[in-house]
N, C-alpha and C positions, 0 to 999 in steps of 0.2 A: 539423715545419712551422716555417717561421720567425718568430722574433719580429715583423717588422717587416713589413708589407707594401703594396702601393699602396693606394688608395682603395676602399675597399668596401661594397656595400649596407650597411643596417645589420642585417638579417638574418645576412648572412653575418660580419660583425662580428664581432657574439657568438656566435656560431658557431665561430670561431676564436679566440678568448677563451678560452669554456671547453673548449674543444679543450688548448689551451698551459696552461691550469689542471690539468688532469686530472679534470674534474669528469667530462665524457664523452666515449664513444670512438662511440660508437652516435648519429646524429641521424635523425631525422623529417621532412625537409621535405615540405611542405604549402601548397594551395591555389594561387597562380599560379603552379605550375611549368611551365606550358607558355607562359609569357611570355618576349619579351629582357629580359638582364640586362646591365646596364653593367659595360664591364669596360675600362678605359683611353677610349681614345677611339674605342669602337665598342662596338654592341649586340648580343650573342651568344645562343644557346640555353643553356639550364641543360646540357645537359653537355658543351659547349664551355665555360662557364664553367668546371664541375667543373676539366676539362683543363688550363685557362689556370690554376689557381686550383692546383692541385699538381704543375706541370709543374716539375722543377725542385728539389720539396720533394719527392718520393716517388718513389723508384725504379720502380712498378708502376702502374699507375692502368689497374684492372680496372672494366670496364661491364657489366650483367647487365639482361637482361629476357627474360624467354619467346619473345619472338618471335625476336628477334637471338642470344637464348644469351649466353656471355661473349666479350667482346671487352677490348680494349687498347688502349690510344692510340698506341701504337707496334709495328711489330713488334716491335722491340728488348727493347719488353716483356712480351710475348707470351713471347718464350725466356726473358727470365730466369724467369716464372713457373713455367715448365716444367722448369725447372733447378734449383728448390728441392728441397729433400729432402723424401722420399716424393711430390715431383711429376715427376720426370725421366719423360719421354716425348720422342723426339725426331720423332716423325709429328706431334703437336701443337705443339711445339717451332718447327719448318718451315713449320706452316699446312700440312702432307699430308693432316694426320687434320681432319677438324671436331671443334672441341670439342663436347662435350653441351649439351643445350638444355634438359634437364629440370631443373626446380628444384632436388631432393633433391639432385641428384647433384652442381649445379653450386656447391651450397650445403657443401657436401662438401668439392670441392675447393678453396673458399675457407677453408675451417676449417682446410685443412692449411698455404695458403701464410699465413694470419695467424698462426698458431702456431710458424710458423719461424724458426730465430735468427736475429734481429737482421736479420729482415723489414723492409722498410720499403713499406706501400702502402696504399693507398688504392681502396676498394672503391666504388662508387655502383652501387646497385640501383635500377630504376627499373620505374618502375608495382608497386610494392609489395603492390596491392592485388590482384594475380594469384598472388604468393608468398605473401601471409598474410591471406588476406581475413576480411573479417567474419562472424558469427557464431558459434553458439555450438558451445563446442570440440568434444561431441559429436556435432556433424550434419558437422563437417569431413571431408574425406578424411582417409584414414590420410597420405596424403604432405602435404596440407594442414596438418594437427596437427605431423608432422616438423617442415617449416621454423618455425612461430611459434616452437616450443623450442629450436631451432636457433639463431635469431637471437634469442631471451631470455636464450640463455646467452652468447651472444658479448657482448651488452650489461652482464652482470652479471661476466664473467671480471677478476676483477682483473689476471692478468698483461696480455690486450691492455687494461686500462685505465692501467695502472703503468708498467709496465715494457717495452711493446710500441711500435713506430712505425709505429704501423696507425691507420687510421680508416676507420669504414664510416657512409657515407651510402647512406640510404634514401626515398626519393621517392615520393608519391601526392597527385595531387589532390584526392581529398575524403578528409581525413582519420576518417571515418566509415567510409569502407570497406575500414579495415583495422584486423585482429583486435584488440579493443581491447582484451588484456593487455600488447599492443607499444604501444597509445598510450595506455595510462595508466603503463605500467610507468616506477618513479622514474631508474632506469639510459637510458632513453632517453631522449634531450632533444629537444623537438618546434619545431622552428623555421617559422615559418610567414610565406612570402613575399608582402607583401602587393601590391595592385593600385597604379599607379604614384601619386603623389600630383600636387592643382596646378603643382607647379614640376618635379616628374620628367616630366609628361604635355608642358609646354610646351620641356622641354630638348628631348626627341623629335621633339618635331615640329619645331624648330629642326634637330632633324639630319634630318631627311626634307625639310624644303626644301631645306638648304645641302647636304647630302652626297646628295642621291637627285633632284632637281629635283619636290620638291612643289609642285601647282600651288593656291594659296588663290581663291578666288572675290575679290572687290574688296570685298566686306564682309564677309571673313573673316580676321581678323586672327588671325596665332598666340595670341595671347592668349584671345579668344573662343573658338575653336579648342578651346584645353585645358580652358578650363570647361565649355564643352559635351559632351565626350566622359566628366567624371566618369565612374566604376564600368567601363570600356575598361583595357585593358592595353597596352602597346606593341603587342605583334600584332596587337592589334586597331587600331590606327593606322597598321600597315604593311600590313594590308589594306586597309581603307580608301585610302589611296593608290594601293595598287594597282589596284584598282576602280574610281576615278576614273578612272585615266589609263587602264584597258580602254577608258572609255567616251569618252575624248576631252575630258572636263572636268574644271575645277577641281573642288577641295575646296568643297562649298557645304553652307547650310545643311540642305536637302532632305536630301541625301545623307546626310548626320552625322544627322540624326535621325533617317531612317529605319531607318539600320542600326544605330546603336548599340540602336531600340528591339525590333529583328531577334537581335542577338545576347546580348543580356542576358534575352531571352524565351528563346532557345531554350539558353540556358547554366543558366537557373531550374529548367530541365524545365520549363516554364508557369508556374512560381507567382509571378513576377512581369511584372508588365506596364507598362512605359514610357506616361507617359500627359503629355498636356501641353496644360495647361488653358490655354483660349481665353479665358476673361473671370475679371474679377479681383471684389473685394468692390462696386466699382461697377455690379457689375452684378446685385447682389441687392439686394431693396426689402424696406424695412422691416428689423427685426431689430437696431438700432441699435446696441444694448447688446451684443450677441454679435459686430459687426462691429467695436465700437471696441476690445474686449479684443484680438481676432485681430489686429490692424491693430499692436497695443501688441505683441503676440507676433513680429509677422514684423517689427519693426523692431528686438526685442532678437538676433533670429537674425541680419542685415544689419548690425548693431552689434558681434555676438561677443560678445551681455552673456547669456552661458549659464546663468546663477543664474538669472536669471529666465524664464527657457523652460521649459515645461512637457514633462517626459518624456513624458506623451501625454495626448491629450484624449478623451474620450467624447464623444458626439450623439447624444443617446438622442429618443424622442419620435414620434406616431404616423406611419405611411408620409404621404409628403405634405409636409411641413414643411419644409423644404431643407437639410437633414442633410447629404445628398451634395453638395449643390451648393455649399454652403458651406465644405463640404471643399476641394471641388477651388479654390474662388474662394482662399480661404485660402494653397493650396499657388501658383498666381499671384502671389498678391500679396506672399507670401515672395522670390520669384525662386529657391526652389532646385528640385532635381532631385524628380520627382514617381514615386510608384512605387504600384501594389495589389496588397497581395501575398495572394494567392488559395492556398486550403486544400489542405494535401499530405497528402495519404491515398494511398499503395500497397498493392497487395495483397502485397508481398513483405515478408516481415519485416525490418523495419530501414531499409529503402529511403526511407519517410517521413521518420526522424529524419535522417535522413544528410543528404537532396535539402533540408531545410528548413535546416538546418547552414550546408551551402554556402550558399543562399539569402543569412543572415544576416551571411554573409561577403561575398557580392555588395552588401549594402545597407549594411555600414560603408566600404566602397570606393564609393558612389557619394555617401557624407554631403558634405557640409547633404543632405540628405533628408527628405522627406516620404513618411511610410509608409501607404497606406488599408488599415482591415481595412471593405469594405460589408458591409452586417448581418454585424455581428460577433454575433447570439446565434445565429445559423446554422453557426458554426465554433468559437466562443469558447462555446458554452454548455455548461453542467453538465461541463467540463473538473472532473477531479481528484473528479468523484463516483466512489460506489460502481457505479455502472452502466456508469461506461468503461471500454474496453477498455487493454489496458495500453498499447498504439501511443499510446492517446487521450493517455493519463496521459504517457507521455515527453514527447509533443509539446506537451504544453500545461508542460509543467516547463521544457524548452528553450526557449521562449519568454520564459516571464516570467522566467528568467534573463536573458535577451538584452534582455527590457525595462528590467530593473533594473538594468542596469550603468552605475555613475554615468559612468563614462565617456563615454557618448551623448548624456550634456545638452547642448541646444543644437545637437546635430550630425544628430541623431537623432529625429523626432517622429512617433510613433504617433498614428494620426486612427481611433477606431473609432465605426463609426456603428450603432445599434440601432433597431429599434422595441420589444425586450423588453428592459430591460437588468437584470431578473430572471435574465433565462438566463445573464448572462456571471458566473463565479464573482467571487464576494467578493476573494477574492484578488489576482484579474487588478486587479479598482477600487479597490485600496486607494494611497493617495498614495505616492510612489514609482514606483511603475507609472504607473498612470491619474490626475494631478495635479488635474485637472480634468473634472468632469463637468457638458454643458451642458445645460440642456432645451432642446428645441426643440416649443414649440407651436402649434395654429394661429392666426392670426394676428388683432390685436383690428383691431377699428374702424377706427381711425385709419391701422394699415399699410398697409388692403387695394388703398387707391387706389396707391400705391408701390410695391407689387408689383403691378398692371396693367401702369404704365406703365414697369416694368423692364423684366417681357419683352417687352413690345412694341417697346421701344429694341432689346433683344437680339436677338429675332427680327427685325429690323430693317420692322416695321409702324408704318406712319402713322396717328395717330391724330390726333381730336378731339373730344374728351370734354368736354362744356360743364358736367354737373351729375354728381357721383361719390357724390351721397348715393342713389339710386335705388337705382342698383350695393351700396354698401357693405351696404346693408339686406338686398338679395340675397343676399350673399355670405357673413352669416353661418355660422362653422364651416365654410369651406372651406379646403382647404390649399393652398399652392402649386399643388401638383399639379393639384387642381383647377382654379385662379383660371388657369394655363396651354393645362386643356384649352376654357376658355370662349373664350379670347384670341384661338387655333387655330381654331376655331368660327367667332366672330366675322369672324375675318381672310376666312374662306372664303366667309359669308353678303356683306361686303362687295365678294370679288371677284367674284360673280356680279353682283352690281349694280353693274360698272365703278366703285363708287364710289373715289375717291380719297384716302381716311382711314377709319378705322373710330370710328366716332360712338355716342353713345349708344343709338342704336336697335341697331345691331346687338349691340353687346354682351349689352341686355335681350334681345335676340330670342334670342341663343348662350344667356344665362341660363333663358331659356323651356325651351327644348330640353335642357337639363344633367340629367338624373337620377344623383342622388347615391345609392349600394347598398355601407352602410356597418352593421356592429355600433355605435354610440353609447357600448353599456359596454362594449366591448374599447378604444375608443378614448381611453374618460376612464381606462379602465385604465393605459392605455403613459403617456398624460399621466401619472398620479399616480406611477407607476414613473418617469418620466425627473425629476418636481419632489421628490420623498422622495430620488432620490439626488443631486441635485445639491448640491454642491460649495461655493458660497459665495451667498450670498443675492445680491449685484452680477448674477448671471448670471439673475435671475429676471426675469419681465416687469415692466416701471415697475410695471403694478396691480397687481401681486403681493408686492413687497419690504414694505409694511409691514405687510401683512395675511397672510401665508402662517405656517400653524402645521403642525409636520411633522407634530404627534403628531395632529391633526386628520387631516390627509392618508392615515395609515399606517392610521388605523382603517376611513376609506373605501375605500380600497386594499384591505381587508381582507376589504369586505363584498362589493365587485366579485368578490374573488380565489373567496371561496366563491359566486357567483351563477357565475358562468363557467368555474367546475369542475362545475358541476352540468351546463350544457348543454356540458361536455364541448369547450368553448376553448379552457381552462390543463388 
């Protein structure tokens, strides 16, 4: 391969780096290989890149998959392969014969033209994960077990590493699903192609208006354009255009957010879901303290000031309280990409860790991001006890790797919301991971009228509320949720009486009619579980920061935990 060559990703960079070093002859590529790649002044498939990319430097440039068999990029070199010694066939030679399609065999005949003097080629295997797939070595076929040793030795042979002018690339999308003695092994070197970045995404689409007549909407700027499509790949923008112009319109917004939240679903296998929040912290009442922090948060992410961004936060606190909704107002009022990423459990072994893998590769490809775990003690709980299963134990291990990589500060925020946050392990809450943990409780006195009149702006209901002490009195210990479904109530008693605002009476009258069917001590329970763990005394309610004693707390907690173990709750 030559020293010197045009401009290239930076995957393939180091790639041929340590190719010319002799560190490896064997590579891994992984994760958007079914993206274009930049190669001169045009956007090619990864094995036309391959092609363009050892045209020139290797006499042979062999292509392998199950479906296709081996192929060639030439005929030309098709014969010379069949011309090496111990591969002379002149029916194969010709293209008379079809070459084989079976792995063993084709894997075979590779070992013979790599080992031949003063070989010079270049192998790309593709879909890897059909030649050496995952699990464990003895549930493998007997030909399945073949190839993984097969291609452990060609990666470990010193002569093609030394002395040979061979190289073999190997290609799989989710690097999970293939044998992991080839992707941990130190001889093979794992390069993994990532999803396009803000200035690759907008290069693109600069060449899909200029070179392919892309049509933008009038309030579609290429600029907009590339931020909106974060966690998309080129492909994915070249279908997009293509789709548009099926249907006889520009590129609009409509379109761009439907489908990028169409294919990023259906590329998660489900576990993630594109979601894109309608109202911002303005539209939550009361909470003041937990609004001004967030507000401080989404201006260090809008800032790039990533020290102070929390890896992720907790919302612990009884159902009711606006946990979620404070989420998603949060993720708003950030302005970045919003995502929930929802629990992967397969029944096939391994398939979970794999499909959650990929996942975590989709969500650093679509950062600034915001990540929701909803009730997280539903998916996050008793991880890494003695009573999980081991799928459990991987999966909760590959996570809080993926949460703790300093690398994600700032780019990267974990939002988990609880009503137990008992159930979520110690581990997962510990700073690093989970930086901050907030309470959310119900709401005092003074809120309750600000949260009426939020939802009712939100819901877009007219009101006129002359006196809010009646109300407040009412509304003692109810939660959002609640103080929502009165509003709802109310709104309806008003529209039957044509009235033109919703007024005191109706509200009392929704309040008449409210029956609240709630446990009391399950509920001061999650309270004292969300105030014992929280995080810094600022995030507690005004009446709480100079009065709140934990050791106080943890004893009454204590006394719940044994009364609600008795009637069989916790």
């Amino acid at each position: 391969m030559e020293t010197t060559t045009r401009f290239l990703p930076a995957w393939a960079e180091e790639l041929r780096q340590k190719y010319l070093a002799g560190v490896a002859n064997t590579f891994l590529i992984h994760f958007n290989v079914f993206d274009l790649v930049p190669y001169e002044s045009d956007y090619v498939s990864l094995k036309d890149f391959f092609h363009r990319f050892f045209e020139g430097k290797k006499d042979i440039i062999a292509f392998y998959n199950v479906s296709e068999g081996l192929t060639f990029a030439t005929d030309e070199m098709r014969r010379k392969f069949f011309s090496l010694p111990g591969l002379r066939d002149e029916s194969y030679a010709a293209g008379i014969k079809p070459v084989p399609k079976q792995a063993s065999v084709v894997l075979w005949l590779l070992e013979r033209a790599l080992q031949a003097p003063k070989a010079s080629i270049a192998v790309v295997i593709d879909f890897l994960e059909t030649v050496a797939p995952a699990g464990q070595i003895s549930f493998l076929s007997a030909e399945d077990r073949q190839n993984v040793i097969t291609l452990q030795r060609w990666a470990s042979n010193q002569y093609l590493l030394e002395l040979s002018d061979t190289i073999v690339i190997t290609i799989a999308a989710k690097l999970g699903d293939v044998h992991e003695s080839l992707r941990s092994a130190p001889q093979v070197d794992l390069q993994q192609v990532p999803r396009p970045d803000l200035g690759e995404r907008l290069a693109f689409i600069r060449y899909l208006v200029e070179r392919q007549g892309a049509a933008l909407a009038p309030d579609m700027s290429m600029e907009r354009l590339a931020g909106l499509t974060a966690g998309l790949n080129r492909q994915n923008l070249a279908n997009l255009h293509k789709l548009a112009r099926r249907e006889s319109k520009p590129l609009d917004y409509e379109l761009v957010r439907d489908t990028k939240k169409e294919i990023l679903q259906d590329e998660s296998a489900g576990l993630l879901e594109v979601v894109e929040p309608k109202h911002g912290l303005e539209s939550i009442g009361g909470l003041s303290y937990i609004k001004d922090r967030l507000m401080k948060i989404a201006r260090y992410m809008r800032e790039g000031n990533t020290k102070r961004v929390p890896m992720a936060l907790a919302f612990g606190g009884p159902p009711g309280t606006g946990k979620t909704a404070v989420a998603f107002a949060f993720a708003k009022e950030s302005g970045v990409n919003c995502v929930i990423l929802k629990e992967s459990r397969e029944m096939w072994v391994g398939s979970s860790e794999r499909n959650q893998e990929y996942v975590f590769r989709l969500i650093e490809a679509m950062a600034p991001v915001i990540v929701i775990v909803d009730e997280a003690d539903q998916s996050e709980g008793a991880r890494g006890s003695m009573s999980d299963s081991e799928v459990d134990k991987r999966l909760w291990a590959q996570k809080i790797r993926f949460m703790g990589d300093a690398a994600h500060r700032g780019r990267i925020i974990f939002i988990f919301t609880s009503n137990r946050l008992d159930l979520i392990d110690v581990a997962m809450k510990r700073r690093g991971r989970i930086d901050q943990i907030i309470p959310f409780l119900y709401l005092e006195d003074d809120m309750r009228p600000a949260i009426f009149q939020a939802i009712m702006r939100r819901e877009n209901i007219p009101y006129d509320v002359k006196e809010w002490p009646p109300i407040t009195a009412a509304t003692a210990r109810f939660s959002g949720a609640d103080i929502e479904s009165v509003v709802l109530n109310a709104d309806e008693i008003a529209d039957e009486e044509d009235a033109s605002a919703v007024t005191d009476r109706h509200l009392l009258a929704a309040l008449d009619d409210f029956i609240q069917a709630r446990n009391e001590d399950m509920i001061r329970y999650m309270e004292l579980l969300a105030l014992t763990d929280c995080s810094t005394r600022s995030m507690l309610p005004e009446s709480l920061r100079d009065t709140f004693d934990r050791n106080e707390a943890l004893a009454e907690l204590e006394e719940l935990r044994t009364k609600l173990r008795i009637e069989g709750l916790v």
